[in-house]
Structures are given as structure tokens and as C-alpha cells.
C-alpha angles and dihedrals in degrees: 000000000000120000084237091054090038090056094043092051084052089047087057091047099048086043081059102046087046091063090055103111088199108090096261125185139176112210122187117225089284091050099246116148110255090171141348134170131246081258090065081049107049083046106057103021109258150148099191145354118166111132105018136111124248094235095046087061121100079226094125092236128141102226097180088075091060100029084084100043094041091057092053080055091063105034091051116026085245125155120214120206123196113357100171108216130155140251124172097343086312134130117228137173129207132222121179144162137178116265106213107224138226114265119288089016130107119254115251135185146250120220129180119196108209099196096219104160087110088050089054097049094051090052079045092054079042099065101028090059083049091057086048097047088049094060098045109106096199129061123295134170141150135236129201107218089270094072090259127147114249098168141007128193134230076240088071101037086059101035096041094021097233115131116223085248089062100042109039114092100023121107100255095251090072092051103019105063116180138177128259085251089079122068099225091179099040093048080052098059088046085058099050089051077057103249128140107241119205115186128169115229151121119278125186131260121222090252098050103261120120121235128198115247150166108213124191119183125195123207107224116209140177119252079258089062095256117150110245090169157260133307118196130195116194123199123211103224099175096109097046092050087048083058096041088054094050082048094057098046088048084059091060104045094049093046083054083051090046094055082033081057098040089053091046104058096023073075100036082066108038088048095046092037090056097063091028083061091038093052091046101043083048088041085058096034095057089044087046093047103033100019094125094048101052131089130251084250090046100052083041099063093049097057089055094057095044087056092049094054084042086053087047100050087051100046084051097055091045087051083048090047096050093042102055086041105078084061105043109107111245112238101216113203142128106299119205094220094191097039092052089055097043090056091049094053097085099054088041093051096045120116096023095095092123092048119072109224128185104218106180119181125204132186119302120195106233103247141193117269167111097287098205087047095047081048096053095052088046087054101052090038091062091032084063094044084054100045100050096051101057096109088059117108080209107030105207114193115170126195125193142147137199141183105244107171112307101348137066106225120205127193142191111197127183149186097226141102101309129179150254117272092219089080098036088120084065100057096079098045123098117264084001097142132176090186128068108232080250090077115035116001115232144122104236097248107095097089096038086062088047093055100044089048085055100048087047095057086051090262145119139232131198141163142218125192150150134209112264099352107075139265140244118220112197138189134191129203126180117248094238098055099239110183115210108191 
């Protein structure tokens, strides 16, 4: 063959090789480039390479883990498939073989470069979604846009007894029975719009019987919009509609208790009011009728008597009033702190014309709440105040509020007897009282009314005194108004 035909026979191969799109290259026994396509360019960012060594190109690839390979190439006719190696964060895999040469010439080689790092990271995303579908609890399967099943989790192997075995493969009626409740095909045409559909319902075990369960089902497309899918999670919700039914029948056994409750002590009070009022209206009428004839002792006595049914009556409305409170509805709305105050004073203040007080007011933060309650807690707060520093000759009561993180804290603070903080746990129980009746009159229940107002409306109340010296009361809302009933 002539030189001319020989080069023009080289020329069509090499027109060939060129129109490869795989990164080709032929590499004489020192590895040098003796020719390579536009492919082997556009791979590895280069203008030229003929005549240069592998290692001796800025093309980021660790030689060292082909020169071995490549010289087996060459000692043994061998071929070598898929040797993985790097280059600038990329997977590639190698493929060579030896080039028999003309007569008189050197071997070479033939090496092919396959790009595969986006096939890595997808066996990467694989696994790591296996992983994922291994520690789900709950069920979770796949779908191909023909409604068959791709995967199946160890979750619905448990929860429907198929085994993967069983379900993969099969188009999901045959596996995934659900109840008429449910609109399969209209779920389905949800789907193909591309929305996630969610239903309630029953679906079938492998044995018959029929399990509770919430269902949401995902449509999976391709960056092009092509539906790749669908990919379903099931959640057994046998157990939450079990509790759902206890709480339903402890509803209404506590709503039994509560008439039960509203009858009990509707005639508690009714049968203690009626010879409370009897002892008191005979107690006056004696005084009234035989007032002059009687003794000090005598019209002391009755007094006394007349102050004790009075004390009882009243113990018996603020018992009423605590009862019926735990299961009063809370009105939530906007509350003028300082507004609210500002109407009380005048009924906490009556009766103190003859004692000098000191009621200073602050600013208060406008809070979230049941306004007749909140007015009932300002009112027993101040009361208290009052109450306490009666043996002042200046009575100071200060009043004051603040924003401090997610509550609003209020306080009443006052200059009068105060108490020991020993027995501050006491304060807040019913008929819990630090002062004898002697000294300042109550039944023990006001603050135990304060505080259950306030726990009702999700916040806290605590106290801080000193004998002698006054006490501060505070309570604390959330901003947001949050009712726990």
C-alpha cells in the first residue's frame, strides 16, 4: 500500500474516532498522546495534546492508579474494563486495550474515559433513601407511573404483612387494598394534576382484617415535568383512634360527674343557706326584741354568732365560685389592663375613707384573656393589699407590669403585714391561711381562686414577703393569650 493510501486510511480512522462522543486516546508505551478526539478535549479542558504525557497534563488524573494497569496492557494483550480513578472531584472509569502496530513501529494503546460521577451520586441518593426507608417506622412504598410497586419497607411489611418479595412488582390494587371510603380514582387524577392527596380510611391486611389508617401519597417528577411516580406513607392509626375513643368515654363520664357536681353542691348550699339564714334572722331578732334587756356578754355573743353565719355564707359562695370555675369556658379576647384596674378602684377602695393609701398605678402591657376572670384576680390581689395594710398608718400599694420574654408579668406589692416565706406553698391552697381570723377576716380561698384563674388562662403565679415588712403577688400570661382549660 502506498504512503498516500496509508495516510488516507489513518485520516478515516481518525474521522471515525473524532465522532466518538466517549473521551478516546491513543498513548504510545511512555504514555505520551499520539492522538486523541475533540471528546478527550472538551473532558478534560484542553487545546492540544498530541505528544504529551498524561502525567505531565494539568488534567487533574491520578495516573498512578492506570500506569499499572496500562502496562499490563501492553505486556499481555490484555484488555482492562472499568478501572474507577479521579479527576477534578469526578468519577471516571477506564477502559484500554493494546493497538498492534505496523511492522517496525511501537504498540500503543487505546484508552476510553466513561464520566460516571452522576451515576455515583444517584447510587449515593439510592442508598442513602434505603437507609431512609429502613428507619421509617411507618409505611412506605413506591409506585412507576403505571401504579406498580418499585419498593417496599420493612414499615409495610409489618403494618400490611406482605413481604417485599410479595409486593414488589405487582400493580398496587392487588397488594394495597383499600375500602370504598377512599376515591382511588379520584385520588389518582389528583395525582396526575400533580397534587399530594392525603384520605382517611381502612386498608386490608394480608390475612382479611381491616386496619385504620392516614395515607398521603406524593406525585415524583423529572426536572422536565415527567412523571417518574408516586411515593406513599401510610400511618397506622389504630392506636390514636383507641385513645380518642377512651377520651371520649372519659368526657363523658366526667361531664356525668360535673351535673352530678352541679346537683351536689346546688343542694350543699341551698340546705346549709336555709339555717345559716335561720340562725342569723333569730340572732337579730333577739337583739332587735330584747336588746335592752340583755347583758354586754349576752349581745356579745350574739354578735358573735351573727358574724360566724355571715363567715359561713361567704365561705360557702367562694367554694361555689371555685367549684363552678374549672368548667366555665374562658372568653379570650384584648384586655385593657389599666382600664380594668382603673374601674375596680373604687370598690376596692370603699370603705377606707378614714385610712390614707397610697395606690400607685404603673404601666401594665394589655394581655389576652377572659376579662370577668382577669377582673376577678385584680380584685383579690388589691383586696388583699388592702386588707393587709390596715394596721399602716400609710398604707403603699404599687401596681406595675412589664414584658419579660414571652409573658407579661403583673404584680401588687404592699407595705403591710406580710408573711413568712417558709410558708409561701400555703398561700395558693384553699383554706390555706397565715393570719387568725383575729387579725384580718377571710376564708382562705381568694388566692386559691387567683391562682386557678391564672392557670387556666396558661399562666403562673408566685409570691414574695416578709413579716412585717409587705408582700408582692405576681402573675404571669402568655403574650399570646394561650387558654389551658
Amino acid at each position: 500500500m502506498s504512503e498516500a493510501r496509508i495516510e488516507e486510511a489513518l485520516a478515516y480512522a481518525r474521522s471515525i474516532v473524532d465522532m466518538v462522543h466517549q473521551p478516546l486516546a491513543v498513548l504510545d508505551r511512555e504514555l505520551r498522546v499520539r492522538h486523541a478526539n475533540p471528546a478527550f478535549y472538551r473532558a478534560f479542558e484542553l487545546d492540544g495534546v498530541d505528544g504529551k504525557r498524561l502525567d505531565e497534563m494539568s488534567i487533574g488524573l491520578d495516573v498512578e492508579e492506570i500506569r499499572d494497569a496500562l502496562a499490563e496492557v501492553l505486556a499481555s494483550n490484555a484488555v482492562i474494563r472499568g478501572v474507577e480513578v479521579k479527576s477534578r472531584g469526578r468519577a471516571l472509569l477506564v477502559d484500554a486495550r493494546r493497538l498492534a502496530a505496523p511492522e517496525g513501529e511501537a504498540d500503543a494503546i487505546l484508552v476510553a474515559f466513561e464520566d460516571i460521577t452522576e451515576r455515583r451520586a444517584t447510587e449515593r441518593a439510592l442508598r442513602d433513601h434505603e437507609y431512609l426507608l429502613a428507619a421509617i417506622t411507618d409505611t412506605v412504598f413506591s409506585l412507576d407511573p403505571t401504579w406498580r410497586i418499585l419498593s417496599w419497607n420493612a414499615g409495610a411489611e409489618k403494618f400490611l404483612g406482605f413481604t417485599a418479595a410479595e409486593a414488589i412488582g405487582k400493580r398496587s390494587e392487588e397488594v394495597v387494598r383499600i375500602d370504598q371510603s377512599i376515591d382511588r380514582e379520584g385520588a389518582r387524577a389528583k395525582l396526575a394534576a400533580g397534587e399530594v392527596v392525603t384520605s382517611t380510611g381502612r386498608i386490608q391486611h394480608k390475612n382479611g382484617t381491616w386496619l385504620d389508617m392516614e395515607a398521603s401519597t406524593v406525585p415524583v417528577r423529572d426536572k422536565d415535568g415527567t412523571s417518574l411516580g408516586y411515593v406513599c406513607l401510610l400511618h397506622d392509626i389504630r392506636t390514636a383512634k383507641e385513645l380518642e375513643r377512651q377520651l371520649r368515654d372519659q368526657m363523658r363520664v366526667v361531664e356525668e360527674a360535673n351535673k352530678e357536681l352541679d346537683s351536689f353542691t346546688y343542694s350543699v348550699s341551698h340546705d346549709l343557706r336555709a339555717p345559716l339564714r335561720a340562725i342569723d334572722g333569730f340572732s337579730r331578732i333577739l337583739v332587735e326584741d330584747f336588746g335592752e334587756k340583755m347583758s354586754k356578754d349576752e349581745k356579745r355573743l350574739l354578735d358573735v354568732i351573727r358574724k360566724n353565719t355571715q363567715q359561713m355564707g361567704q365561705l360557702i359562695d367562694d367554694l361555689l365560685a371555685f367549684a363552678r370555675l374549672g368548667r366555665k369556658e374562658l372568653a379570650l379576647a384584648p384586655v385593657d389592663m389599666k382600664a380594668l384596674l382603673i374601674e375596680l378602684v373604687p370598690e376596692v377602695l370603699a370603705g377606707t375613707e378614714d385610712r390614707v393609701i397610697d395606690l400607685r398605678a404603673g404601666v401594665l402591657p394589655p394581655a389576652v384573656g377572659d376579662r370577668a376572670l382577669l377582673k376577678q384576680v385584680w380584685l383579690n390581689l388589691m383586696s388583699n393589699a388592702v386588707k393587709y395594710t390596715r394596721n399602716r398608718d400609710r398604707a403603699l400599694i404599687q401596681i406595675s407590669g412589664e414584658v419579660v420574654g414571652d409573658e407579661n408579668v403583673y404584680k401588687v406589692a404592699d407595705n403591710g403585714a406580710g408573711f413568712d416565706m417558709q410558708y409561701v406553698e400555703k398561700l395558693f391552697g384553699v383554706f390555706q391561711r397565715l393570719h387568725r381570723n383575729t387579725e384580718f377576716e377571710g376564708t382562705g380561698v381568694g388566692l386559691a381562686l387567683v391562682q386557678r384563674i391564672v392557670r387556666r388562662h396558661g399562666g403562673r403565679v408566685w409570691a414574695e414577703g416578709q413579716v412585717d415588712v409587705g408582700a408582692t403577688f405576681y402573675f404571669a400570661l402568655p403574650r399570646r393569650g394561650e387558654a389551658h382549660g
